[in-house]
N, C-alpha and C positions, 0 to 999 in steps of 0.2 A: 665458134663462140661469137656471140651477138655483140657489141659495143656498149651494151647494159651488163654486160657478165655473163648473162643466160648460157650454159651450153646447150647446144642442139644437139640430140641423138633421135636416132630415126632405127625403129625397131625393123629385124631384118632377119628370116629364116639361111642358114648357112647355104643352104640349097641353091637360094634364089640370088643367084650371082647377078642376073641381070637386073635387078630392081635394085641391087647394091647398085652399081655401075647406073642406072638412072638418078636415084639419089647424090649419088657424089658426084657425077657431071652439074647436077642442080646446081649444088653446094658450089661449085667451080666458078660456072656461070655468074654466080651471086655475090662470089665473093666472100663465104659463112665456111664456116670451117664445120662440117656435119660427123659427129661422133658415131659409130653403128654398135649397138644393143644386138648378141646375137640371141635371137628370138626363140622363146620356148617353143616345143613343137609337141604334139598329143604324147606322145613316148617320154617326154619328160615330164610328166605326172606318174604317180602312183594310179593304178587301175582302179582304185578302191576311191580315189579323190578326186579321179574325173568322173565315174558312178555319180557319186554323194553329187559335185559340184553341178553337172550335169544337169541334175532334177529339181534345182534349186531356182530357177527365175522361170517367168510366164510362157515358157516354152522347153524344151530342151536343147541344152547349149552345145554345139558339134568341139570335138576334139581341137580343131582349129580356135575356135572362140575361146577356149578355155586357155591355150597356151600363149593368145593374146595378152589374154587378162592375166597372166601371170607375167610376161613382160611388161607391160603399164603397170602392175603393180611394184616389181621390183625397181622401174625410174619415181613410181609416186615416194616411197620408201628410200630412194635416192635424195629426194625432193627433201625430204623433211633434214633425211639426216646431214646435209650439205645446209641446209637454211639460205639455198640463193634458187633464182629462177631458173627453169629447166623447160625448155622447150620439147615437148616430143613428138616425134611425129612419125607415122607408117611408112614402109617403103613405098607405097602407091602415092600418096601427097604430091600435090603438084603444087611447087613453092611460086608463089605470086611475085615476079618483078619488085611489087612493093614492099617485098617482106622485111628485106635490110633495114631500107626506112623507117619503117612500122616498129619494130624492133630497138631503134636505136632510140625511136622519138616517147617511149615507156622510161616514163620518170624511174632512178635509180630505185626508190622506195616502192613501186610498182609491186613486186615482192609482197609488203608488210602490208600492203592497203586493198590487194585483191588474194583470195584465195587460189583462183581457177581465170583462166582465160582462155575461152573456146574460139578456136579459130577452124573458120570453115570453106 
């Protein structure tokens, strides 16, 4: 958890032990307390709604993509239902030195006055 409230969770396929184990030495390192999301994976869709979902944006979305977006959707849908900030981030993320900082110097209201904060 961030010193603004934020929890950080970092989505995270059960498989992929070692990008767990990258993530939480981060988290270590940093001093953040990093929550892990275990991540949809193509098999946890219905056949018929990765089809549909699939065909749905300016390309065709791979099994992978789709079980993403069902993990960022269930922290988005976290997000609302909790009413505080929520940090999420992929197991690949490579946490910046300055992230604590950055994080802590986010006015309390931070929240109520931005929707979205893209960090890259």
């Amino acid at each position: 958890m961030a010193s603004n409230g934020a929890a950080l969770v970092f989505i995270n396929l059960d498989r992929a032990s070692d990008r767990r184990a990258f993530m939480e030495a981060q988290g270590a390192r940093l001093g953040l307390t990093l929550e892990r999301l275990s991540a949809f994976g193509p098999d946890d869709i219905a056949k018929a709604e990765r089809e549909r979902l699939a065909a749905s944006w300016e390309r065709p979305l791979s099994g992978a993509e789709l079980g993403l977006f069902f993990s960022h959707k269930v922290l988005w849908e976290r997000c609302c239902e909790e009413m505080r900030p929520l940090v999420i981030l992929e197991d690949d993320a490579v946490l910046s030195r300055r992230l604590p900082a950055f994080l802590a110097s986010l006015p309390a209201e931070a929240g109520e006055r931005f929707g979205l904060i893209n960090l890259e």
